[in-house]
C-alpha positions in Angstrom: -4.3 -21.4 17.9 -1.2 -22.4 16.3 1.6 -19.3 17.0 2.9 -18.2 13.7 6.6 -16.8 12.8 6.0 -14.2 9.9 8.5 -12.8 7.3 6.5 -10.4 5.6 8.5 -8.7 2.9 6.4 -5.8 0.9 5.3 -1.8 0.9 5.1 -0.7 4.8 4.6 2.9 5.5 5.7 5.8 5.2 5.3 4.4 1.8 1.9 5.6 1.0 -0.8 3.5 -1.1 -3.7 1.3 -0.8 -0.9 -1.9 -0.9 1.2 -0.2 2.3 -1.9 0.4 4.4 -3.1 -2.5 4.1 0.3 -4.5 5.2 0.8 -2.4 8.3 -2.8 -3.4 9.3 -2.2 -6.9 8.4 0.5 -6.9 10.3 -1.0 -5.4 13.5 -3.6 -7.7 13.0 -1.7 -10.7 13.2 0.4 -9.3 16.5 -2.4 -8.8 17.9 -3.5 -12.3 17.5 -0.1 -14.2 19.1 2.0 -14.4 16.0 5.2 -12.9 15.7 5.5 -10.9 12.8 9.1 -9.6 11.0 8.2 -7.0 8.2 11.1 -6.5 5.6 11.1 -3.4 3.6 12.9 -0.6 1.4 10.3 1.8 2.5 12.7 4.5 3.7 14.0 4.5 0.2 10.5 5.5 -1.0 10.8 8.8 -3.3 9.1 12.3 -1.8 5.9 12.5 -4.1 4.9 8.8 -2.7 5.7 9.1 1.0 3.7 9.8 3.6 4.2 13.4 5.3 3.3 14.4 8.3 0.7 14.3 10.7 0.6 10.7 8.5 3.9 9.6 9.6 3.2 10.1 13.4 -0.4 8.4 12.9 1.7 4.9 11.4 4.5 5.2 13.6 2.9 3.0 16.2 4.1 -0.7 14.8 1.7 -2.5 17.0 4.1 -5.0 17.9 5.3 -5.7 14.9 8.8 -6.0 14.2 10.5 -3.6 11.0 13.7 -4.0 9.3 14.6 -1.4 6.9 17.0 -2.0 3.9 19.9 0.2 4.3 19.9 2.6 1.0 22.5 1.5 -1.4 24.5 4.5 -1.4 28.2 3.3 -1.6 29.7 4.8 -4.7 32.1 2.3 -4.3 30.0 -0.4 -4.8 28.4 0.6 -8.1 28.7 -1.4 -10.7 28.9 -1.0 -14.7 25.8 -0.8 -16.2 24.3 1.0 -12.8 21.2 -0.3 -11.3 19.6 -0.5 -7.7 19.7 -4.1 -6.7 16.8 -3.9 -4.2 16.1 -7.4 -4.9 19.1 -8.5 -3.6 19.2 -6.5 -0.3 15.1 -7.2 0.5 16.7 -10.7 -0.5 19.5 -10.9 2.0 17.9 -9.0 4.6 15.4 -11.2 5.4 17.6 -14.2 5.0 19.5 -12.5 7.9 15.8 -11.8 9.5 15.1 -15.3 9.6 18.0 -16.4 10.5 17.8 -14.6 14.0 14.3 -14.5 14.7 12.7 -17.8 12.5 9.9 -18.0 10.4 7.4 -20.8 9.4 6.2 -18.7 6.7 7.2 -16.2 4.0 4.7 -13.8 2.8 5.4 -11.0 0.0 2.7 -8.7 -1.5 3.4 -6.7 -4.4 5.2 -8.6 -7.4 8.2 -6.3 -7.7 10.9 -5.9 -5.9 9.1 -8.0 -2.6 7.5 -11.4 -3.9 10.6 -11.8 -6.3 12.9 -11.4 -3.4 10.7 -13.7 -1.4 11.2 -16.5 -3.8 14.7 -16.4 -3.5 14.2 -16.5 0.3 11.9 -19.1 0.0 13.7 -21.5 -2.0 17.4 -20.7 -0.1 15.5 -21.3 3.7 13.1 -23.7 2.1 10.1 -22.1 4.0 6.9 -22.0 2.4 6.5 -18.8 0.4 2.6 -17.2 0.1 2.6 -14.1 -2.8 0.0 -11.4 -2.9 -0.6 -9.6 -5.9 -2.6 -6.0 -6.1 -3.9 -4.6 -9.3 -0.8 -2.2 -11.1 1.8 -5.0 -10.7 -0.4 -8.0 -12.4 -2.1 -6.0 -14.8 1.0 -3.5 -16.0 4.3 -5.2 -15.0 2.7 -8.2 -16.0 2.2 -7.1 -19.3 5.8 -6.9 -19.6 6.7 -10.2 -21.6 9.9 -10.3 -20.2 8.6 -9.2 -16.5 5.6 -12.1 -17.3 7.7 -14.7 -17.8 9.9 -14.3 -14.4 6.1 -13.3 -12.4 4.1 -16.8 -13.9 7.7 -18.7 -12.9 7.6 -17.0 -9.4 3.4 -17.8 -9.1 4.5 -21.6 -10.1 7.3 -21.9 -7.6 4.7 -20.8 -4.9 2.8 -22.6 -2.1 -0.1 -20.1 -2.2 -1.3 -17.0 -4.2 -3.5 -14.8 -2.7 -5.6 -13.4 -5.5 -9.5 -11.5 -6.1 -9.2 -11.9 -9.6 -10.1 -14.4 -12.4 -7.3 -13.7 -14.5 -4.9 -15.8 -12.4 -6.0 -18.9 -13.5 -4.6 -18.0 -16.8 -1.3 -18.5 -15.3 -1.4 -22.3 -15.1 -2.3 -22.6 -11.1 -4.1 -25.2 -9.9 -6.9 -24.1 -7.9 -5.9 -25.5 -4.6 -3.2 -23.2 -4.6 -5.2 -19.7 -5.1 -6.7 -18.4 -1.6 -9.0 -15.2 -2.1 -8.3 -12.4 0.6 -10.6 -12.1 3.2 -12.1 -8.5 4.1 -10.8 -7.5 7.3 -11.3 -3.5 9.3 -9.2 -2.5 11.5 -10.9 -1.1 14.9 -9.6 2.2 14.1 -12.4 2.6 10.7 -15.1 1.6 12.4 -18.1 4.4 13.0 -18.0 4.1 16.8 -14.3 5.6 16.7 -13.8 9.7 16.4 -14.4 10.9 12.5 -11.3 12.5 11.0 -11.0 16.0 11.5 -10.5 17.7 8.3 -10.3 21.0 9.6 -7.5 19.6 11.9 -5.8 17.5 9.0 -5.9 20.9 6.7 -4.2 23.1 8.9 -1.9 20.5 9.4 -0.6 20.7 6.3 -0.7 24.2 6.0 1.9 24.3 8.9 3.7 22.2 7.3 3.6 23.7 4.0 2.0 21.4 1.9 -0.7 22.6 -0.4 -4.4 21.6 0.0 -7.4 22.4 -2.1 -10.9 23.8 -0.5 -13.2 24.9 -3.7 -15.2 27.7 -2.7 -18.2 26.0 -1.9 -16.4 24.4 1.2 -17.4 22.0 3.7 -21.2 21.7 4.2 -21.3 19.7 8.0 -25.3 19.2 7.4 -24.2 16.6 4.5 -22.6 13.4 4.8 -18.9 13.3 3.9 -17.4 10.5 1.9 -13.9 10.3 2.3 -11.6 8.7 -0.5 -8.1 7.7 1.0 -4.6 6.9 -1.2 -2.7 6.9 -3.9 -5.1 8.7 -6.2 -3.8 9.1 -9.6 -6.0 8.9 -13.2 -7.2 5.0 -12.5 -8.1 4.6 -8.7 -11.7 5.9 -9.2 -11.6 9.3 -7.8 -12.8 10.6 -11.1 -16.1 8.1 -11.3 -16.7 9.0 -7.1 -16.8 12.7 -7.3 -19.6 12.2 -10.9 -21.4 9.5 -8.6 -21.8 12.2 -5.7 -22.8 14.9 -8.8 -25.2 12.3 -9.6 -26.4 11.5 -6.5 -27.1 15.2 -5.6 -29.6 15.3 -8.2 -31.7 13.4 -5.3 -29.6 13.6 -1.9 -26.4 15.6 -1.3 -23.8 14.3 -0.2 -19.6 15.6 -0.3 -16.2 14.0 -1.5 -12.8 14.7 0.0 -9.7 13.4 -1.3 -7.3 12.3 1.1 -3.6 11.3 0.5 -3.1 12.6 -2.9 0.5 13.1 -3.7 2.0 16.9 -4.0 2.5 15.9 -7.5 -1.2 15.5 -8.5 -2.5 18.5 -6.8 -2.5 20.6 -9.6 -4.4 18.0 -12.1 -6.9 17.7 -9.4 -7.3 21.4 -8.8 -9.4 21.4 -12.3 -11.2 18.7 -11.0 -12.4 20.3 -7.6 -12.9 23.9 -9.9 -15.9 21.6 -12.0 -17.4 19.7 -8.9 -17.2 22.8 -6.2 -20.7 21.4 -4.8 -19.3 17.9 -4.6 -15.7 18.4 -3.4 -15.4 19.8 -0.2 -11.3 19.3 0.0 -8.1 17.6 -1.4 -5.2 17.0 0.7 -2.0 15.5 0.3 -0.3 12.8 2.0 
């Protein structure tokens, strides 16, 4: 096996989201394998409602071999400039110009359109290392949207040497086929059934030490009935609606309970009207 230098610039925890979780196990993955991996991130920049609290933050602070570089916050007043704006492009930009620089890299790799893959294409064309772009589902479909936003993403898919994409839709963009890989499917150790379930009990009064709300409808945990645990960012479109009517659905035959893990402080109260109509199929919410 070929050894690899990686610059991976993208969401790393404590950033929480299904698009961060699954960089730091990528990552991981790959040192485990030989390769030497450089992640490049703003993710201690990452607002309060979106970042992972503890006990998350000492469950990821393990990097597995895997070597992080933080942007510095831009926080100079003397450095602002007229009209304002956060040039996090720029700094994820140079960063890993200065990353590569030191430690060398065959291969750039950004997921998430904006502010990563568009810094990586700068990298990419300055160091003239390949560049590889993976896109998740908010960024293509919303940002996208964007004509303006559009126009600079199907420019950075074009300049590319590989997009990594599940969906159709990218075809649309003028790639030629040969330059789309799909993602392959890949679980960690640490989710498979052998290892120890989570404790919820554990994880709730976790939180309650630590001040953050949780949600328990009165029906509570049943342990006779299997337990199906939803993990992230989950806001109005990342299915935890559809999940807990499935489990209503299901019950009709063969109970079974929800708990929703990860939600941000912010959501807790829209979900608290959700756990109130499902009491038999929620067994808790819990924030990251």
């Amino acid at each position: 096996m070929t050894r690899l230098r990686i610059c991976l610039i993208g969401k790393y925890p404590p950033i929480e989201g299904g698009v961060s979780v699954q960089t730091y196990w990528l990552c991981r993955a790959l040192a485990a394998r030989g390769h030497e991996v450089n992640v490049v991130t703003n993710s201690n920049q990452v607002e309060s409602d979106y970042r992972m609290a503890d006990p998350w933050d000492s469950l990821m602070s393990d990097n597995g071999g895997v070597n992080v570089h933080d942007v510095t916050p831009f926080a100079d007043a003397s450095r602002w400039y007229i009209p304002q704006g956060r040039p996090d492009v720029t700094r994820l930009a140079g960063v890993a110009a200065s990353v590569i620089r030191d430690h060398g890299a065959d291969v750039v790799l950004s997921w998430y359109l904006e502010p990563y893959a568009v810094a990586g294409s700068l990298v990419s064309s300055w160091l003239g290392i390949p560049h590889i772009v993976r896109h998740a589902g908010s960024d293509l479909f919303d940002l996208a949207s964007d004509p303006e936003l559009g126009t600079a993403y199907r420019e950075l898919f074009r300049a590319s040497d590989l997009v990594v994409s599940a969906t159709p839709q990218i075809y649309g963009l003028g790639l030629e086929p040969g330059r789309v890989g799909m993602p392959r499917t890949m679980l960690p150790d640490v989710w498979r059934t052998a290892n120890t379930p989570l404790d919820l009990d554990a994880l709730i009064a976790a939180c309650h030490a630590a001040g953050l709300p949780t949600i328990a409808p009165a029906g509570g945990r049943d342990p006779s009935v299997p337990l199906i645990g939803m993990y992230g960012k989950l806001g109005g479109r990342k299915g935890a609606r559809e999940l807990v009517a499935a489990a209503a659905a299901l019950n009709r035959r063969r109970r079974v309970q929800v708990a929703l893990v990860g939600v941000p402080v912010a959501l807790m109260g829209e979900l608290s009207s959700l756990a109130a109509a499902y009491r038999r199929e929620i067994s808790a919410v819990v924030p990251c």
